[in-house]
SENU-823967 format. One record per residue (C-alpha): residue in one letter; x, y, z. Coordinates in steps of 0.1 Angstrom, whole numbers, padded with zeros to 4 digits, always signed. Example, Ala and Ser with C-alpha at 12.3 -4.5 7.8 and 13.67 -1.06 7.14 Angstrom:
a+0123-0045+0078/s+0137-0011+0071/
//
This chain:
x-0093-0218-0175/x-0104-0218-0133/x-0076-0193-0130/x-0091-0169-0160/x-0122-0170-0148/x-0116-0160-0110/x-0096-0129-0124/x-0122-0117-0148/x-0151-0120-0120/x-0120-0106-0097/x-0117-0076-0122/x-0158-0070-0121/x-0158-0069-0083/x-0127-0045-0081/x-0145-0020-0104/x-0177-0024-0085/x-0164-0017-0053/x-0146+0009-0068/x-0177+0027-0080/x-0195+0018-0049/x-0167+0038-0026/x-0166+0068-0056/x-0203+0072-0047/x-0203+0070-0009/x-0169+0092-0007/x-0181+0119-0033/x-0213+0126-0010/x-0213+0165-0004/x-0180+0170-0017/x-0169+0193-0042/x-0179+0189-0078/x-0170+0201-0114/x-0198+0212-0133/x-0215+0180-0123/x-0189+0155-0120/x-0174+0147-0081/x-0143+0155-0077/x-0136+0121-0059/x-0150+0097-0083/x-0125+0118-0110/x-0097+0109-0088/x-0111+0068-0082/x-0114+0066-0119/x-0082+0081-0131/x-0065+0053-0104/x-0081+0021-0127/x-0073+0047-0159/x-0036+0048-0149/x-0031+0015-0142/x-0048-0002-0176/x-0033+0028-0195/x+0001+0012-0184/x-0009-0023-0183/x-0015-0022-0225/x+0027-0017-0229/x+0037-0038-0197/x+0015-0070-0213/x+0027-0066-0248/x+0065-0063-0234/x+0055-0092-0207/x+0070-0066-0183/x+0064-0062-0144/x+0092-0035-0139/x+0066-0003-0138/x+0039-0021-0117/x+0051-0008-0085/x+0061+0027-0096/x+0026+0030-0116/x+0010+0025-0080/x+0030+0052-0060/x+0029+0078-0094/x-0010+0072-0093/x-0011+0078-0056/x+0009+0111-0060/x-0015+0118-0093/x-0046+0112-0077/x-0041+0132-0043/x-0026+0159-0061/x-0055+0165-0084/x-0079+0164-0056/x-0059+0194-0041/x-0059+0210-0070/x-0094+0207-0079/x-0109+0215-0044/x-0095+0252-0042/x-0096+0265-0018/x-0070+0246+0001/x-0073+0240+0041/x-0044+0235+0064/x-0058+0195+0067/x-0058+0188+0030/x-0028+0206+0026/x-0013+0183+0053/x-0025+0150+0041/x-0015+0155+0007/x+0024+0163+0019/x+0022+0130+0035/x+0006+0105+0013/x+0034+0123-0011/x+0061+0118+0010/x+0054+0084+0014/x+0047+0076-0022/x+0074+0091-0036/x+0094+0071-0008/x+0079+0038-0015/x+0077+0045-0049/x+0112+0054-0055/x+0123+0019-0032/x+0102-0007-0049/x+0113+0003-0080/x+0148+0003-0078/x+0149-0028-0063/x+0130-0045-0091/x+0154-0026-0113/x+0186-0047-0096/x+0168-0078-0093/x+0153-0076-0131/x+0123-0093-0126/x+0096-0097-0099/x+0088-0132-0096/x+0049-0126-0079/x+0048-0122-0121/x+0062-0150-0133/x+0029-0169-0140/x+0006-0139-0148/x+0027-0123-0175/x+0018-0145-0203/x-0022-0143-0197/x-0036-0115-0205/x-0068-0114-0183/x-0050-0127-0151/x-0021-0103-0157/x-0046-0072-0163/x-0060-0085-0128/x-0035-0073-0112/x-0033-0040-0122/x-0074-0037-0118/x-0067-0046-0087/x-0039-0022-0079/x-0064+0006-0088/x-0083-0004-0063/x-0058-0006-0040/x-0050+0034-0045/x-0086+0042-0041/x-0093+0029-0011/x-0061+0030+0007/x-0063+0069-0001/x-0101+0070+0003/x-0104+0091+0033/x-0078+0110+0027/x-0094+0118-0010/x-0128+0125+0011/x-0110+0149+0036/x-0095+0168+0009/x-0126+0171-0016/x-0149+0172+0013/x-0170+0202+0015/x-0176+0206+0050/x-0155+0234+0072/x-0126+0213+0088/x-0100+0235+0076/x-0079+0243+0112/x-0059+0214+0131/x-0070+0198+0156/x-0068+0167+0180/x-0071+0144+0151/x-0043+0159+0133/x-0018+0160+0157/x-0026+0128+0171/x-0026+0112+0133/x+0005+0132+0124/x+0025+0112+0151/x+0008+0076+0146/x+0018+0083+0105/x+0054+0096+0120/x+0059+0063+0139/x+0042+0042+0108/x+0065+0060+0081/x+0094+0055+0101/x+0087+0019+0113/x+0086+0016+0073/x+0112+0030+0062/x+0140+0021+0085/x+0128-0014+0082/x+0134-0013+0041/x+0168+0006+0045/x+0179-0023+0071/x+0170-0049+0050/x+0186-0034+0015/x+0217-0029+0035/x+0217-0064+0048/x+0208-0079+0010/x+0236-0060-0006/x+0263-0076+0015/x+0269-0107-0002/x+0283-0129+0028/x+0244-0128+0037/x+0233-0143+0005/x+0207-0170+0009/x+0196-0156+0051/x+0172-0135+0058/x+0176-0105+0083/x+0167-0110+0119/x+0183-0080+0135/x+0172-0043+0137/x+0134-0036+0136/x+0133-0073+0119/x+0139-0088+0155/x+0107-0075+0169/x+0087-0085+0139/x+0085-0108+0111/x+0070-0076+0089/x+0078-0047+0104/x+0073-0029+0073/x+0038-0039+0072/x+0034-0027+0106/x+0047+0004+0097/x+0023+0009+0065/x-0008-0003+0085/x+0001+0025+0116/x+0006+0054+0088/x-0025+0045+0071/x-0046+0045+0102/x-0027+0078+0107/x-0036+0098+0076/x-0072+0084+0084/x-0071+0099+0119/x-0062+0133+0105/x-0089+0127+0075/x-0119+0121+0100/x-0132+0153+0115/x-0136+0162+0077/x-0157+0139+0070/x-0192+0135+0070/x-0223+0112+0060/x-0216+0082+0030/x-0186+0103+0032/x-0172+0081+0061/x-0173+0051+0046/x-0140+0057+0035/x-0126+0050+0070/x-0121+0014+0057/x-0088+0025+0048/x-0069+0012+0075/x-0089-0020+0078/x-0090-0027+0039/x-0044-0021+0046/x-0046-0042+0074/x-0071-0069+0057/x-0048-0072+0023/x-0014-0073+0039/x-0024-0100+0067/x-0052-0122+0048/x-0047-0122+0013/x-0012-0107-0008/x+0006-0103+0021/x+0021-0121+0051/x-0001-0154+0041/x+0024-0155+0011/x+0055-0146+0022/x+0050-0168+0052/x+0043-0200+0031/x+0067-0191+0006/x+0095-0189+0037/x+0082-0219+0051/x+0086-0244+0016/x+0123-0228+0018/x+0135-0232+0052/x+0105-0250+0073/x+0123-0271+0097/x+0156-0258+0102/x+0159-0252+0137/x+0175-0214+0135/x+0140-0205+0110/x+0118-0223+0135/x+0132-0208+0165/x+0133-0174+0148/x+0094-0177+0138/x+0089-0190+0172/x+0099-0163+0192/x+0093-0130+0168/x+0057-0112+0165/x+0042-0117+0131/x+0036-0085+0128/x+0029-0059+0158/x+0067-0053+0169/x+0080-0068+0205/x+0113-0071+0222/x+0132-0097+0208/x+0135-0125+0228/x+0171-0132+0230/x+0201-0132+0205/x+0195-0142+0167/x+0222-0147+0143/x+0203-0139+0102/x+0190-0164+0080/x+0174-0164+0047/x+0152-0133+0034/x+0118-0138+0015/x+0105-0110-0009/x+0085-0085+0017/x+0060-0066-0008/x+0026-0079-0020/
//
């Protein structure tokens, strides 16, 4: 009963904040008729997300949580171009790369839950209908304000339409975040799919420089796309730099690392190869590997 409670006061706070950063990033932006363009594109993410949430509880299904989240991140940015004609070359940039890496991600997550069948983060949520539609609030939220500044930038109404500093200088921190990402999924899908590593986890590649490289990478392209998103903002407008820090926040205090480090730990805390590998490798931010590692067992890496 604890547990129902916290997610529905869970699912008020999302949808507050939510409405909170649909005011501050609609400030001065453009508008139809009298509606923001930017609060349209916060409320169709929590729209999406319950719209799909309806089937997925009735079937007790997790498989289309993940690809919801990247097909409402390609959804929402896409009607934000579209609806803030006329286009600039910055919008025009930050909506190739939040699509890029959505339909990446996207495409990734849910082909792995496709092979595996089921996601166990789900196993105990499925069967309850307000702690399962938690999650899904909450992944609304998760679009809206991990895309916040770049939803600003592109409905923003000011006259940042040429590249600049910003641009370049995001365009290469979301080039090394993207690729940080995705080399660090392909390495680890190639590792998992041969089965004389079943029951290890990966310690070589980007994995020897950090436990979560992957994070790392998702953190840097964030603060990227935020970077290019800034000279376009302006006023409440730049509240939506919490992007970054609201990526960074989730993925190292709360759904993140916390879990998969506690979960790897109940498996494999005190064998001396786990120990020595957690010992000497970076949580997160990548370093040099401090001598060889032979791989061990391999937690779940998404949130």
């Amino acid at each position: 009963m604890k547990a129902e409670r916290t997610a529905l006061v869970s699912q008020v706070v999302a949808v507050a904040v939510g409405v909170a950063v649909a005011t501050a990033g609609s400030s001065g932006g453009q508008t139809i008729g009298a509606l923001p363009v930017f609060s349209l594109c916060v409320a169709a993410a929590f729209v999406i997300q319950w719209l799909v949430f309806v089937p997925s509880y009735a079937l007790r299904t997790e498989r289309f949580f993940d690809l919801t989240g990247s097909v409402t991140y390609l959804t929402v940015v896409t009607a934000a171009a579209v609806l803030s004609p006329p286009p600039t070359a910055r919008s025009a940039l930050l909506w190739t790369l939040v699509v890029i890496w959505a339909a990446r991600l996207g495409s990734f997550l849910f082909s792995r839950v496709r092979k595996a069948g089921n996601d166990s983060r789900f196993d105990d949520l499925k069967s309850s209908f307000v702690r399962f539609s938690n999650v899904w609030t909450l992944q609304g939220l998760w679009v809206s304000l991990t895309a916040a500044a770049a939803l600003a930038a592109i409905t923003s109404g000011t006259a940042a339409e040429g590249l600049d500093a910003f641009a370049f200088a995001g365009l290469a921190l979301w080039l090394v975040g993207f690729g940080t990402e995705a080399v660090a999924d392909a390495q680890k899908r190639r590792f998992r799919a041969d089965p004389a590593n079943h029951g290890r986890f990966i310690s070589s590649g980007l994995w020897a420089w950090s436990r979560h490289p992957n994070y790392f990478g998702e953190i840097v392209l964030w603060t990227g796309i935020t970077l290019i998103a800034l000279p376009a903002l302006a006023g409440w407008q730049l509240v939506t730099l919490i992007s970054p820090v609201f990526v960074y926040l989730l993925l190292t205090r709360i759904s993140g690392i916390p879990l998969l480090e506690k979960s790897a730990d109940s498996r494999w805390g005190g064998e001396p190869d786990y120990e020595r590998y957690k010992r000497l490798t970076p949580v997160l931010v990548p370093a040099p590997p401090a001598g060889s590692r032979r791989p061990m067992t391999d937690p779940e890496e998404r949130p």
